[in-house]
MARDOMAR-459623 format. One line per 2 residues: their letters; for each residue x, y, z of C-alpha. Coordinates in nm, 2 decimals, padded with zeros to 4 digits. Example, Ala and Ser with C-alpha at 12.3 -4.5 7.8 and 13.67 -1.06 7.14 Angstrom:
REM MARDOMAR-459623
as) 01.23 -00.45 00.78  01.37 -00.11 00.71 $
END
This chain:
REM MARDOMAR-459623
xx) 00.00 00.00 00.00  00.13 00.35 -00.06 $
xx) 00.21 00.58 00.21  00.00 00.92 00.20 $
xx) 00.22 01.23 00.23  00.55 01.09 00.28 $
xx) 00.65 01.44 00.14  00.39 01.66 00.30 $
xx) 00.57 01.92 00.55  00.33 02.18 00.77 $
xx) 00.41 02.52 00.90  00.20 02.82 01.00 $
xx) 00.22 03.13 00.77  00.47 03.43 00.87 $
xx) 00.15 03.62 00.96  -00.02 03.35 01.18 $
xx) -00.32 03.32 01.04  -00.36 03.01 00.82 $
xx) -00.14 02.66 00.80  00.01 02.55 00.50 $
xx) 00.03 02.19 00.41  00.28 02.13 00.13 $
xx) 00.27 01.82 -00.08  -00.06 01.66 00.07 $
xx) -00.11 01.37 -00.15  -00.44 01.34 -00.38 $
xx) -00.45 00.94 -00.49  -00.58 00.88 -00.81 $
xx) -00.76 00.59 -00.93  -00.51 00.38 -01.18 $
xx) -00.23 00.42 -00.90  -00.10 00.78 -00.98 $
xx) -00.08 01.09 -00.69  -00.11 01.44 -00.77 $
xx) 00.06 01.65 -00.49  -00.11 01.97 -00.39 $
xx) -00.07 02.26 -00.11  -00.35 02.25 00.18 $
xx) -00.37 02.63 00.34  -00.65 02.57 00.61 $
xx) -00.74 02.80 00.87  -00.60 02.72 01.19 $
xx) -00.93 02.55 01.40  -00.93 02.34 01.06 $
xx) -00.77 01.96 01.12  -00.51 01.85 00.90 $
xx) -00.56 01.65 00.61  -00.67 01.31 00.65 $
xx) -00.69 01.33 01.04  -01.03 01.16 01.06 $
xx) -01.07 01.14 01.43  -01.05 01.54 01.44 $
xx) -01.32 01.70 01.55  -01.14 02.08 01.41 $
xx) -01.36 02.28 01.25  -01.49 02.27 00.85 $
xx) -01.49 02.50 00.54  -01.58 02.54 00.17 $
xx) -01.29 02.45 -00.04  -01.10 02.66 -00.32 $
xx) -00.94 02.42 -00.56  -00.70 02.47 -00.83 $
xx) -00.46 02.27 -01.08  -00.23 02.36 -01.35 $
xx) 00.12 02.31 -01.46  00.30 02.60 -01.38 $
xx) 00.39 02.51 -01.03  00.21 02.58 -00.65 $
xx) 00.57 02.68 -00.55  00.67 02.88 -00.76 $
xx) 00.65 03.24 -00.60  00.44 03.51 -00.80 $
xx) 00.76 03.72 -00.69  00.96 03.53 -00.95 $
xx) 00.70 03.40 -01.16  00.65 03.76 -01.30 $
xx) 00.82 04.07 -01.11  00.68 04.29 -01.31 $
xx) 00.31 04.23 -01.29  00.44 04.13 -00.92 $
xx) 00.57 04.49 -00.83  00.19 04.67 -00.96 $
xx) -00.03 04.41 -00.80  -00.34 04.48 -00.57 $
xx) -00.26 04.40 -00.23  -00.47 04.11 -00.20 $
xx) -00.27 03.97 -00.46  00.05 04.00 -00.29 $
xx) 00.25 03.82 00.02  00.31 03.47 00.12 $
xx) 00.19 03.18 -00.05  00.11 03.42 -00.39 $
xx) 00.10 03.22 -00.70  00.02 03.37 -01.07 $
xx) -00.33 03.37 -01.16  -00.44 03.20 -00.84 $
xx) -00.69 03.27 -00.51  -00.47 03.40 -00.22 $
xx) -00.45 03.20 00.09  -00.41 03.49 00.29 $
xx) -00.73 03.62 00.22  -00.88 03.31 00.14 $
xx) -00.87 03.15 00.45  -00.97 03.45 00.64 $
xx) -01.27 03.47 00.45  -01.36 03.13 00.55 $
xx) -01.24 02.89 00.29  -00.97 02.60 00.26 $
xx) -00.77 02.64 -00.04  -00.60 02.34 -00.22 $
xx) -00.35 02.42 -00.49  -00.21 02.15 -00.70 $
xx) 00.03 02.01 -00.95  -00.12 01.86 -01.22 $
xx) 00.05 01.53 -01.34  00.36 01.57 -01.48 $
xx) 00.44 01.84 -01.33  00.62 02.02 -01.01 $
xx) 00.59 01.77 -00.78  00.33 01.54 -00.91 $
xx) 00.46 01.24 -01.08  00.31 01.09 -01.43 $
xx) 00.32 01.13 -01.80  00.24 01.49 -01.87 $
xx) -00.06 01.58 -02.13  -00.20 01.95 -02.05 $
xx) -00.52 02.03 -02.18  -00.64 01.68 -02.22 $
xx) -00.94 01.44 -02.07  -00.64 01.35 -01.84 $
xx) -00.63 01.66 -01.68  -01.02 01.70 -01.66 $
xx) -01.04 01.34 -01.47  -00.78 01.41 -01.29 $
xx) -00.92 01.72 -01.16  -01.30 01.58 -01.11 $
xx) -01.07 01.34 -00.89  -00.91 01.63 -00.69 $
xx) -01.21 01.80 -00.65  -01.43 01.47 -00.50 $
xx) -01.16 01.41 -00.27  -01.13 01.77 -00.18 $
xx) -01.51 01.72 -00.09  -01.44 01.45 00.18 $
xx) -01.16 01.59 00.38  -01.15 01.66 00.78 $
xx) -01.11 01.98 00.67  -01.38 01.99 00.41 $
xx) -01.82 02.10 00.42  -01.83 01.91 00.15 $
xx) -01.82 02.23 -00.07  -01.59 02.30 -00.34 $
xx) -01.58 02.64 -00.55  -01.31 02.69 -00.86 $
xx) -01.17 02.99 -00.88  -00.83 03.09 -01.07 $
xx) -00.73 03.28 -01.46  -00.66 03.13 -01.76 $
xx) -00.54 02.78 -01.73  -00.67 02.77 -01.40 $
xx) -00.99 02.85 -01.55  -00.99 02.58 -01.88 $
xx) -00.97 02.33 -01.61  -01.27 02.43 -01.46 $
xx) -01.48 02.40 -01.76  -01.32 02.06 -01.80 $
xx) -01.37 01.95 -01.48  -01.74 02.10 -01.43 $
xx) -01.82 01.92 -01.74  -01.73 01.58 -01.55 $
xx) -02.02 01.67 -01.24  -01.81 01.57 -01.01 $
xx) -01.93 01.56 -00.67  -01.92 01.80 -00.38 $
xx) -01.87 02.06 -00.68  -02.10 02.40 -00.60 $
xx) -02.00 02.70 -00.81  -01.69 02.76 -01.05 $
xx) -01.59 03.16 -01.15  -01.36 03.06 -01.50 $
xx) -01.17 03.45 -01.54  -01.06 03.45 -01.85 $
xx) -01.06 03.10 -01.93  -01.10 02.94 -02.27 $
xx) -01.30 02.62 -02.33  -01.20 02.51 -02.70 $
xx) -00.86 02.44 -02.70  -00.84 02.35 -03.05 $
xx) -01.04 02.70 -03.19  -00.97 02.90 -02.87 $
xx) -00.60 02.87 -02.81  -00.43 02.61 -03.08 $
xx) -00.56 02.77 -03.45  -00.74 03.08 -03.50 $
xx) -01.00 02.98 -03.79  -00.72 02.75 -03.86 $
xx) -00.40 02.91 -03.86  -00.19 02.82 -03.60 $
xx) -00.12 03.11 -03.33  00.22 03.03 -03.30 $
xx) 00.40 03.30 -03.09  00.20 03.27 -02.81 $
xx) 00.17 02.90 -02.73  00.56 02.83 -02.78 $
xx) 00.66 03.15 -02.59  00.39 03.03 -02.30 $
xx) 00.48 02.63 -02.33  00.87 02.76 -02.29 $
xx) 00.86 03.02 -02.03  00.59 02.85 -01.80 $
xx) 00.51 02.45 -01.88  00.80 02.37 -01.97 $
xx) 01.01 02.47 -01.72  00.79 02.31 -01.49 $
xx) 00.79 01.96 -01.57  00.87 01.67 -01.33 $
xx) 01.20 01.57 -01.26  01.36 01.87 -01.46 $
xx) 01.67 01.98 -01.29  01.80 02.31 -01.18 $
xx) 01.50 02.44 -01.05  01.56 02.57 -00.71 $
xx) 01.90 02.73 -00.87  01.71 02.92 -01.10 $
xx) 01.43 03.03 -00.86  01.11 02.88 -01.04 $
xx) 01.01 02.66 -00.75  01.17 02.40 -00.58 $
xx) 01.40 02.09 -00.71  01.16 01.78 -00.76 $
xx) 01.19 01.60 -00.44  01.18 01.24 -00.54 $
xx) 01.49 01.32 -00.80  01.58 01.50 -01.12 $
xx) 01.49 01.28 -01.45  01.75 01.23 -01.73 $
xx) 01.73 01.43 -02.06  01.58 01.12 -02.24 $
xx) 01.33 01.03 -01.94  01.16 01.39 -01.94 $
xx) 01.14 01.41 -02.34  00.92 01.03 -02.28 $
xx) 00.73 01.15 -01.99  00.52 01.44 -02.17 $
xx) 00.33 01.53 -02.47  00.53 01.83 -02.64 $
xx) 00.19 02.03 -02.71  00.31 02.29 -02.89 $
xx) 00.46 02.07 -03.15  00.19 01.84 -03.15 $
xx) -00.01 02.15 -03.24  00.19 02.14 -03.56 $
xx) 00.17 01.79 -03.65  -00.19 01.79 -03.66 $
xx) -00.33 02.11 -03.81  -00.70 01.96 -03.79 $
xx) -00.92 01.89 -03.48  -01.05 01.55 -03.61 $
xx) -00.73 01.39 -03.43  -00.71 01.24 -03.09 $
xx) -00.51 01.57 -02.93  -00.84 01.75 -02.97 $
xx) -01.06 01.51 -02.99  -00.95 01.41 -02.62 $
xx) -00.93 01.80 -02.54  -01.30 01.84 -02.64 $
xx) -01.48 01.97 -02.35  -01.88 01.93 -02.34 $
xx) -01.95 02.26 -02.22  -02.33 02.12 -02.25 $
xx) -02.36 01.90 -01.95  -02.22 02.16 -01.71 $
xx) -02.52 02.24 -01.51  -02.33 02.36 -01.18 $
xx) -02.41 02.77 -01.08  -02.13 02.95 -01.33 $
xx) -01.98 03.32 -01.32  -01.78 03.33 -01.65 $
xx) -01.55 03.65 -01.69  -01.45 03.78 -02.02 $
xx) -01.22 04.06 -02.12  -01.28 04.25 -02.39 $
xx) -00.88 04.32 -02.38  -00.84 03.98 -02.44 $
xx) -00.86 03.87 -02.79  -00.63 03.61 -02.90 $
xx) -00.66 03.38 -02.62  -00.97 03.39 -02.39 $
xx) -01.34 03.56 -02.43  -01.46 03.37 -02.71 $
xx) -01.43 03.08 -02.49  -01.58 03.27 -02.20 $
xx) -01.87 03.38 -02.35  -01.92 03.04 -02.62 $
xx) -01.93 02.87 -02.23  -02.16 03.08 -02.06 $
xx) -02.39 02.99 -02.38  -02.33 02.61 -02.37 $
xx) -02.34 02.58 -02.01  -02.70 02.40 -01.89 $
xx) -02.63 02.57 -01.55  -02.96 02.74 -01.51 $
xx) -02.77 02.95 -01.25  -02.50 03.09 -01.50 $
xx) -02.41 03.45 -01.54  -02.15 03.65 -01.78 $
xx) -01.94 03.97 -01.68  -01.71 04.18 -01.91 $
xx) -01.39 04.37 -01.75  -01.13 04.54 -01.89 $
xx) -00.78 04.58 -01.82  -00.48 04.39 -01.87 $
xx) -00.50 04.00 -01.81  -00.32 03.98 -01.49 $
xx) -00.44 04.26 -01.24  -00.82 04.29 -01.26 $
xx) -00.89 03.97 -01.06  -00.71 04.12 -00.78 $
xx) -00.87 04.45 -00.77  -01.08 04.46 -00.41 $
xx) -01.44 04.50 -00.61  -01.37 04.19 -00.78 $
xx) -01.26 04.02 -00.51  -01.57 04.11 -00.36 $
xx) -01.75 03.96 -00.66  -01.58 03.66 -00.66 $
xx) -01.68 03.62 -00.27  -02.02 03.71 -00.32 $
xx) -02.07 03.47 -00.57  -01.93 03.15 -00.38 $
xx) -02.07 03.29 -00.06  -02.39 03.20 -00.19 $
xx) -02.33 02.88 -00.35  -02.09 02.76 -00.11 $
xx) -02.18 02.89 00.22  -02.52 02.98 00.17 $
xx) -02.44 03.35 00.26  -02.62 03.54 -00.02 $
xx) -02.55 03.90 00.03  -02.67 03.98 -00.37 $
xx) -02.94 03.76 -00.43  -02.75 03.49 -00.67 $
xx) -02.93 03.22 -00.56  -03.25 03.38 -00.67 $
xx) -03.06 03.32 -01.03  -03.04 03.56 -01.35 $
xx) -03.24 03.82 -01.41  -03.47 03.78 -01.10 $
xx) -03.62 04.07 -00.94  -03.37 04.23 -00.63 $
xx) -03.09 03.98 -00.79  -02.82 03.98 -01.03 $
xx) -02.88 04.03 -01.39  -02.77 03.78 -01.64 $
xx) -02.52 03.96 -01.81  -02.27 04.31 -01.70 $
xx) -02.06 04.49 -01.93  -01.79 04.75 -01.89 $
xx) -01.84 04.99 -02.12  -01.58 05.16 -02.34 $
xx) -01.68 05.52 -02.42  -01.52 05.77 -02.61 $
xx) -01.28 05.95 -02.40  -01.22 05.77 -02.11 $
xx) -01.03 05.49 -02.25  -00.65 05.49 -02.19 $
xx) -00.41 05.16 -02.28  -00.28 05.00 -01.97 $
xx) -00.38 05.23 -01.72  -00.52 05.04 -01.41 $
xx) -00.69 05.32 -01.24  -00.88 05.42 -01.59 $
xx) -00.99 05.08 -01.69  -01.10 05.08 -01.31 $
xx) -01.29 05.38 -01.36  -01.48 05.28 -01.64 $
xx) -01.93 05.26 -01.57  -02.09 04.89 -01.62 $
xx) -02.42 04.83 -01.77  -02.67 04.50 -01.68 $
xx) -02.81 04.34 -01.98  -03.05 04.05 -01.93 $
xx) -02.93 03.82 -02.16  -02.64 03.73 -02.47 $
xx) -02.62 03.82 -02.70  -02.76 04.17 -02.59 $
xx) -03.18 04.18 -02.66  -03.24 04.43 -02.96 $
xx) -02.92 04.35 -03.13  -02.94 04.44 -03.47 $
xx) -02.69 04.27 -03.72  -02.62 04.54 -03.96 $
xx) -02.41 04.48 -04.33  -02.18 04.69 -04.42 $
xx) -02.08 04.62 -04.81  -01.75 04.69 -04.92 $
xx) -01.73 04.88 -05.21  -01.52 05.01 -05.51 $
xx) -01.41 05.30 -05.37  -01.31 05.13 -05.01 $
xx) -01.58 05.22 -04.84  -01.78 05.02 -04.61 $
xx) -02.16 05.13 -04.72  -02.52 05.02 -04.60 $
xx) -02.64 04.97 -04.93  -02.57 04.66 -05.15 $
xx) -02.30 04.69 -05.46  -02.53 04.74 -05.74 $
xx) -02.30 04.72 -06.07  -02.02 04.91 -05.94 $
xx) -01.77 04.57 -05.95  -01.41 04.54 -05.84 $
xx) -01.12 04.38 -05.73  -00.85 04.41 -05.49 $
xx) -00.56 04.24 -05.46  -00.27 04.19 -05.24 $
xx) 00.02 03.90 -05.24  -00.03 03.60 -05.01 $
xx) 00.15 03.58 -04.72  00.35 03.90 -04.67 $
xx) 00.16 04.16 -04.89  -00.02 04.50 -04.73 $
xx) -00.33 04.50 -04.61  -00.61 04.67 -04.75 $
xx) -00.89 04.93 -04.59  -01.25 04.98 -04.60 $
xx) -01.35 05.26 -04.38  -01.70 05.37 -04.29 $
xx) -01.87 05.72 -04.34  -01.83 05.91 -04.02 $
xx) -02.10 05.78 -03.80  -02.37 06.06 -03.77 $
xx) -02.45 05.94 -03.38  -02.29 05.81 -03.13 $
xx) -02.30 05.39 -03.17  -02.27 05.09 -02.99 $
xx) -02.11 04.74 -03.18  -02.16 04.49 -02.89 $
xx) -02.12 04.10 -02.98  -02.04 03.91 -03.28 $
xx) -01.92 04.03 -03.60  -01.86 03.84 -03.88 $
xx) -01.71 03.94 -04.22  -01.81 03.76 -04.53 $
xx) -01.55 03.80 -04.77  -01.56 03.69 -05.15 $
xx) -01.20 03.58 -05.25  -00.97 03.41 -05.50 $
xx) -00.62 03.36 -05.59  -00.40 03.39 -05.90 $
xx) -00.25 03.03 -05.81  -00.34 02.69 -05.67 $
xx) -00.17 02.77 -05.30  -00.38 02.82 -04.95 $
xx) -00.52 03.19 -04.85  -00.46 03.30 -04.46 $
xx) -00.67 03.62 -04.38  -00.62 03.83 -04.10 $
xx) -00.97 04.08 -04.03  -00.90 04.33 -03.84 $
xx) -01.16 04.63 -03.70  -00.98 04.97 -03.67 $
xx) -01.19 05.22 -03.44  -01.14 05.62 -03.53 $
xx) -01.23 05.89 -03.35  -01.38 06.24 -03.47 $
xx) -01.05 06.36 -03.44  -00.89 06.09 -03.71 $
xx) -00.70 05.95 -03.40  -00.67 05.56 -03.39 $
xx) -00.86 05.43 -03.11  -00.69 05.13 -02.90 $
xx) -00.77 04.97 -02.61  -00.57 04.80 -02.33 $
xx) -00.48 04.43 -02.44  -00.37 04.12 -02.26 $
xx) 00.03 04.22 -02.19  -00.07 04.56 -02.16 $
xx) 00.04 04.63 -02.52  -00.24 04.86 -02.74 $
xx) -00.47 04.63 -02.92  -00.73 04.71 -03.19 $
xx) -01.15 04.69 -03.18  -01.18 04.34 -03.32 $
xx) -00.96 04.08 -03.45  -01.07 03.75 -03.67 $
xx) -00.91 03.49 -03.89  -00.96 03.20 -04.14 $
xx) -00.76 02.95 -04.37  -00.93 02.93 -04.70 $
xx) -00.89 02.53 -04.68  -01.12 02.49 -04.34 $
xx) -01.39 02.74 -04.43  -01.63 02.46 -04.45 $
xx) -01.95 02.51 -04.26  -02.14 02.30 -04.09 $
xx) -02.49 02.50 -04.07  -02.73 02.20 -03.90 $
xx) -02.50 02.19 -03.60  -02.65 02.36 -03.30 $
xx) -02.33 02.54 -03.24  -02.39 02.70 -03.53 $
xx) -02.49 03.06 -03.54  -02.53 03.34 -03.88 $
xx) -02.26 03.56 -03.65  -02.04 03.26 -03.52 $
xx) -02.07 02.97 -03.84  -01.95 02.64 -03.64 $
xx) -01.63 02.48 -03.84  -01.57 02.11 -03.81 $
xx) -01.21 02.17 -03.86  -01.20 01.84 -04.03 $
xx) -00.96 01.65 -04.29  -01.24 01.57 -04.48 $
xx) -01.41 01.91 -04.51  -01.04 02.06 -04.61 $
xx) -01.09 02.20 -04.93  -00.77 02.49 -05.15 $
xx) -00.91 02.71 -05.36  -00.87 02.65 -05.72 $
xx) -00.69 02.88 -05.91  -00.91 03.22 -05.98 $
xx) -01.19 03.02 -05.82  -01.40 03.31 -05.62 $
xx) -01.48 03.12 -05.27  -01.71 03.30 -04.94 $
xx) -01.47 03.31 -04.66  -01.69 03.37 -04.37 $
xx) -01.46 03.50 -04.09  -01.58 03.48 -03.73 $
xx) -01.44 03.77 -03.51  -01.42 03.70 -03.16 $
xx) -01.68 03.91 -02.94  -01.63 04.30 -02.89 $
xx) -01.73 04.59 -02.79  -01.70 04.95 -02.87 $
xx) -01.90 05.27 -02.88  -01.81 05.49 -03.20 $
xx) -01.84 05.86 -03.14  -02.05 06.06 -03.32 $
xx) -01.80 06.18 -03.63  -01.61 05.87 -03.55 $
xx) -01.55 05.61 -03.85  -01.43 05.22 -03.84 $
xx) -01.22 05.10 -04.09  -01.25 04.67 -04.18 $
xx) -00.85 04.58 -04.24  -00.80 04.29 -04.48 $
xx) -00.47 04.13 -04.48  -00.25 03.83 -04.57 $
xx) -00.06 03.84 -04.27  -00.09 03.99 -03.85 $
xx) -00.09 04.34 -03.83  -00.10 04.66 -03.54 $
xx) -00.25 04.61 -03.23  -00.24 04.18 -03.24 $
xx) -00.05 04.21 -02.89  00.11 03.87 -02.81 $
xx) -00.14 03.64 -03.01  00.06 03.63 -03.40 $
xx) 00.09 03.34 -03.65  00.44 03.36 -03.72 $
xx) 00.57 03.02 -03.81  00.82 03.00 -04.09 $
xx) 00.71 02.64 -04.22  00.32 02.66 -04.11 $
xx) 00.29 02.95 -04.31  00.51 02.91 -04.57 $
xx) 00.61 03.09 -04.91  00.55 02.76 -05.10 $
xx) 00.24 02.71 -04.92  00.08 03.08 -04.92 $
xx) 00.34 03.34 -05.08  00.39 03.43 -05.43 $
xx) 00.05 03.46 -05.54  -00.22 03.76 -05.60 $
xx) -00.51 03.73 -05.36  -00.81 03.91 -05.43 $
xx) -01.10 04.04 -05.29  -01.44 04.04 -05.52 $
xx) -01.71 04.32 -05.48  -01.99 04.22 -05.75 $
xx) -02.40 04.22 -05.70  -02.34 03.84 -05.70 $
xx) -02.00 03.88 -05.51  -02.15 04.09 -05.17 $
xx) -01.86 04.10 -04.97  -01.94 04.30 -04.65 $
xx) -01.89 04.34 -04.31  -02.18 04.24 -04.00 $
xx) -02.16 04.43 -03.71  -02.39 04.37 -03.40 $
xx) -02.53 04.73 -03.31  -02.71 04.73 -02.98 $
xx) -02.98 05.00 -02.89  -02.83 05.11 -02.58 $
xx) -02.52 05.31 -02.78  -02.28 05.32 -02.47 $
xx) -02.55 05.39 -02.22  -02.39 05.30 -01.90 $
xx) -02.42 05.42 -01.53  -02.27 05.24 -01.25 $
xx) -01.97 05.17 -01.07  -01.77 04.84 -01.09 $
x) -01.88 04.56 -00.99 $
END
């Protein structure tokens, strides 16, 4: 029989109000152990001491790769040094709850390696149905500690909030309420491929600076500051390169989702039916609110809510109003506590509605300034997307302008070459009031080529002000991003319209060998491009400009496709594409335009 914790060690914080368990064991079902960090309040027993009669909480769990150990200190000094204050001290990790406040609040929070990883032994395979069991697992036996009510909330960012969408998805028991921040749910369409094209920068500089370097058994650790040394022993060079799945590469080898990477990555949002507060920001195209908001609209949870912040990825989750969201919400659903009426679910009358939105006027928007995007009024909406939405065309036409009315014999063509050439503009009359574009747009785009290669288009929305000033908001690293972002490989543009993800503003792609179809040469194809959800208010006087391009441009932040053999000169380069505007070719741009036209009037959150 195994022996439990034969690595667990126990102290009491510096400020002596919580203990810390590190490397409580978690036993899994086919043999393995994930390890994990226990910080309990003090009158709670320690884990596993049944005949304690110590007091009980609601649990906080989390699980990733990147390391319980690791301080936030080293993990990132720089977001480190500007954090909230209850994001800071001992026992701070990156994108996780802090036990400090935590467990003063009431709660037991569990932090753990996933397997593979830190301290937990196994075959590594983020993203996966491994990591979903195993977390189900972690979250069951969280349940039935000495320590435990029986409650368990998820809480965390990002990867810390994928795994709660996987995990939910399982139903495991004891699970009451999960709050995924910024947390995708597709990895193949949300994270891997943008409409198909690989986002390359991001996942190789993420996999290399943070999962990675925190595999099991990979010396030097301690030396380099990124957590301690693996305690049962370093691995040799050959034993770590067979005891993971190199995702990043794998993303590479198998450009389709019909492959089991993705298949066993699927997620069925569907049969979550445990309460849900998903978290989008608008900041954060590239990476996370598609899956935020395509969750909150899968999700069978009939106690399921969606918020929009702003701000860069890191600090908003730390701010003390959010905070107070996040406790509010697993108050109620954990403890019973129900200080804003959440268990009297969406919409209901002296409760929360469905759906809040920061709202990004003209004039008060400023790129990575904390106290501005802080600053910014929220609207309630009672459901998404937003009642009254009107989907309005916008045809592109041959003098580059974006116009209401159809092409009616005025035909053209634009052209640029594949793979490196410069984007071209479509711009808007100024806008005679003040507007409001709040959801999904989607460009249809009527395209060919002077060869027999692939076509990659990157759409991009440009926001104007009255002044002629480009408008750009705050984006994930804090860099200046653009209104709206959206891409597409002419070979997986197929369609599946009968599926019930499908939507006219978010067309659901198989992503399929066997719907892969190139574009013959001078063959005039729709390329229906899905751009992630926004949100902007055009002033009056202001004007948006649709950017069509071959390759990323301005304002992409970190999220780029920049892979020398996935997108290739032989495969893309070297060839004319074109852009058709014809009365049979009506190539034009949708945008959602909501009746409120950036009404908004109350303080965060």
């Amino acid at each position: 029989m195994t022996t439990l914790h034969k690595l667990r060690t126990i102290r009491t914080s510096e400020d002596g109000s919580y203990i810390a368990e590190v490397n409580a064991d978690i036993p899994l079902s086919d043999g393995g152990v994930l390890r994990c960090n226990v910080y309990r309040p003090l009158d709670a027993p320690a884990t596993d001491d049944t005949a304690s009669t110590g007091a009980r909480y609601p649990v906080l769990v989390t699980m990733s790769p990147y390391g319980k150990d690791v301080p936030y200190a080293n993990f990132h000094p720089m977001s480190y040094a500007g954090m909230h204050p209850n994001g800071k001290g001992e026992d701070a990790v990156w994108e996780t709850p802090l036990p400090r406040y935590w467990t003063k609040a009431g709660y037991v929070v569990v932090r753990i390696d996933e397997r593979g990883f830190g301290q937990s032994p196994g075959f590594a395979k983020i993203m996966s149905d491994q990591v979903w069991q195993d977390f189900a697992t972690a979250i069951e036996w969280a349940a039935e500690q000495s320590w435990s009510t029986g409650k368990v909330g998820l809480l965390g960012i990002s990867y810390y909030a994928i795994t709660q969408w996987g995990a939910a998805s399982l139903r495991p028991k004891g699970l009451a309420a999960i709050v995924p921040w910024e947390g995708a749910c597709d990895p193949y369409r949300d994270a891997a491929r943008h409409g198909g094209i690989l986002s390359s920068a991001f996942i190789d500089w993420w996999w290399n600076r943070q999962v990675a370097t925190m595999l099991y058994g990979l010396p030097g650790r301690a030396a380099r500051k990124w957590g301690p040394d693996t305690l049962e022993g370093d691995l040799t060079p050959e034993q770590l390169a067979q005891n993971h799945l190199d995702w990043p590469r794998a993303c590479r080898e198998f450009p389709y989702a019909d492959v089991p990477l993705f298949k066993d990555s699927a997620i069925n949002v569907e049969n979550i039916q445990v309460p849900l507060l998903s978290v989008a920001n608008w900041g954060g195209t590239g990476l996370h609110p598609r899956g935020n908001v395509q969750g909150y609209m899968r999700a069978a949870s009939t106690h399921k809510w969606l918020f929009f912040i702003t701000g860069r990825h890191d600090l908003p989750f730390y701010r003390d109003e959010c905070i107070a969201l996040q406790r509010s919400f697993l108050d109620a659903f954990c403890k019973g506590e129900d200080s804003r009426g959440w268990l009297k679910g969406p919409n209901a009358e002296g409760g929360v509605p469905a759906v809040r939105l920061v709202v990004r006027k003209p004039g008060g928007i400023k790129v990575d300034d904390e106290p501005a995007d802080r600053g910014l009024l929220v609207r309630s909406e009672s459901a998404w997307p937003i009642p009254g939405t009107t989907y309005t065309p916008f045809f592109l036409s041959a003098d580059k302008g974006l116009s209401s009315s159809a092409p009616s014999g005025a035909n053209a063509t634009f052209e640029y070459v594949g793979l490196n050439g410069d984007a071209i503009q479509f711009s808007t009359a100024a806008f005679q009031s003040q507007t409001e574009v709040t959801g999904h747009p989607v460009a249809h785009l009527f395209m060919s080529q002077s060869g027999t290669k692939d076509i990659d288009v990157f759409v991009t929305l440009r926001q104007y002000a009255a002044d002629g000033s480009e408008v750009f908001y705050t984006g994930t690293t804090g860099k200046p991003i653009t209104a709206g972002k959206g891409w597409l490989r002419a070979s997986t543009r197929a369609i599946d319209a009968s599926h019930p993800l499908h939507k006219p503003y978010v067309p659901y792609r198989h992503y399929a060998r066997k719907d892969v179809s190139f574009p013959k040469q001078d063959e005039v194809v729709e390329m229906v491009v899905e751009i992630w959800p926004v949100h902007f208010v055009i002033e009056q006087g202001g004007k948006l400009v649709l950017e069509i391009s071959p390759k990323d441009t301005a304002g992409t932040d970190a999220f780029v496709s920049d892979d020398a053999k996935e997108r290739s000169e032989e495969a893309f380069g070297g060839v004319q594409n074109r852009i058709h505007i014809a009365d049979k070719y009506q190539s034009r741009l949708v945008l959602p335009i909501v009746p409120a036209a950036g009404a908004g009037a109350e303080p965060q959150w």
